[in-house]
N, C-alpha and C positions, 0 to 999 in steps of 0.2 A: 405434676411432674413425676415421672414414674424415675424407679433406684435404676442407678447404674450397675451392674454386674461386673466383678473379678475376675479376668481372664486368664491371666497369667501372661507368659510369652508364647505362645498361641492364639491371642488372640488379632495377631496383625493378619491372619489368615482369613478372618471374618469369616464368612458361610461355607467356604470351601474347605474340600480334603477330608470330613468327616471327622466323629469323635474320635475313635479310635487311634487316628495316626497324631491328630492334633495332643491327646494324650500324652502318648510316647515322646511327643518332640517338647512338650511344657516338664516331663521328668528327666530327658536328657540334659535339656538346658540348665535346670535349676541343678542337678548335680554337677554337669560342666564349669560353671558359673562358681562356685561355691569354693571358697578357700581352702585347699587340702591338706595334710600333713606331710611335713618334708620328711624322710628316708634317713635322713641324714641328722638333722639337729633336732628330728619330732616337735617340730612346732608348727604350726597351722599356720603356710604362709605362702603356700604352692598354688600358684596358676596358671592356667595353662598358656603359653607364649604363643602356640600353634598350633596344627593337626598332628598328633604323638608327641608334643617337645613342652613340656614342663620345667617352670623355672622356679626356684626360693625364691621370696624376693629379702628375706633374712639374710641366709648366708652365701647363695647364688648359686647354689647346686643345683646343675642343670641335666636333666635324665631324658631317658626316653617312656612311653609309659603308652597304652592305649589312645586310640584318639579324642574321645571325649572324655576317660576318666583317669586316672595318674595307675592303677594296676583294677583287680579285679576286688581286690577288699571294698572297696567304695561300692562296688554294686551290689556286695552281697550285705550292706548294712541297712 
């Protein structure tokens, strides 16, 4: 039996679309995905509710922010 391989969330793509872009879309998701710091109470508890719309689920502060990331500090980390 040969190892299965770790794909990430690019891997429902299977053969298509190429590394490159499958890439891009397995680093946007994982940081989309990922619990962020509220603005507001700096607690690590922000997700994303929709495309730009951001919610605590702490203390319910609801912002506007980028569409897949809550501002631009996330991408530059």
């Amino acid at each position: 039996m040969g190892r299965k391989k770790i794909v990430g969330a690019s891997g429902k793509f299977g053969a298509r679309y190429g590394k490159k872009q499958k890439a891009k879309f397995s680093e946007i998701e994982r940081i989309q995905k990922k619990k962020h710091i509220c603005p507001r109470c700096k607690m690590k508890y922000v997700e994303r509710e929709s495309a730009g719309i951001w919610l605590c689920q702490k203390c319910g502060y609801k912002f506007a922010g980028l569409s897949y990331f809550p501002s631009m500090d996330v991408v530059k980390e």
